[in-house]
N, C-alpha and C positions, 0 to 999 in steps of 0.2 A: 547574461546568456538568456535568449530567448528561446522557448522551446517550441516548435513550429506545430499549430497544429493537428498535421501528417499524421506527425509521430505521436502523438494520443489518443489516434483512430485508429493504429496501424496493427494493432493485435484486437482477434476479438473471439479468438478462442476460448471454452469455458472451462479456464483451468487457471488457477494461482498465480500467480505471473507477478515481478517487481523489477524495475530495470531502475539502475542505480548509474550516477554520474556525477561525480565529485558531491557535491553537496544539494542536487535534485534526485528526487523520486518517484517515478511514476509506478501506483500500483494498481494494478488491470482484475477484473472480476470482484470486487467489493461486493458483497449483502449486506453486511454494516458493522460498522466501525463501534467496536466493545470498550475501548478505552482509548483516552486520548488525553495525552498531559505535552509540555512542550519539549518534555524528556521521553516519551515515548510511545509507540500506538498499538495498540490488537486489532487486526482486521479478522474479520469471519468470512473464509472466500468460498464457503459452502461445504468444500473435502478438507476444508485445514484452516488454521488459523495461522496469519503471519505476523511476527511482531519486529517495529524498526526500532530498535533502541540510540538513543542518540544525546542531542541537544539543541536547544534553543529550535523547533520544531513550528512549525507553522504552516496550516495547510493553506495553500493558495489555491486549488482547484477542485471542486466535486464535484462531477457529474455522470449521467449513466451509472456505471460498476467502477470509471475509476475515480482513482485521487493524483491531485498533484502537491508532495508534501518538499518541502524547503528545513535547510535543518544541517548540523555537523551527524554523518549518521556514523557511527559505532558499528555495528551489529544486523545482520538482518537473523530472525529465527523462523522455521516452518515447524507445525507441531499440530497434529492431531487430537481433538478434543472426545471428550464422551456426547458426542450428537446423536439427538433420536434421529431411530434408523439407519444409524450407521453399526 
């Protein structure tokens, strides 16, 4: 499956955002990626952190704010951290 791409320029609002499709990931607004194993990842999306728990995990795309991660995904979690200034 090829992801076209439209569809990874097609959101560019400044909010959290992860669009899931069998076993792709696209996640929109990244600052930067806290952990990353190929069981699973922490993004820091500025108002939250998102985490994909999964397997066999492999980012195939970074640029701008997003990722394009590849992987059996499990799990997604959104969760608020103790950030200065929040």
């Amino acid at each position: 499956m090829a992801i076209d791409s439209d569809l990874m320029f097609d959101f560019s609002l400044n909010i959290p955002r992860i669009i899931i499709s069998g076993k792709y990931a696209i996640i929109d607004n990244v600052k930067s990626i806290q952990s990353f194993t190929n069981q699973g990842i922490v993004i820091d999306t500025g108002k939250q952190y998102t985490v994909v728990n999964g397997e066999n995990f492999i980012l195939k795309n970074l640029n701008d704010d997003r990722i394009f991660l590849t992987g059996k995904i499990d799990s997604v979690e959104f969760f608020y951290g103790n950030k200065k200034g929040d």
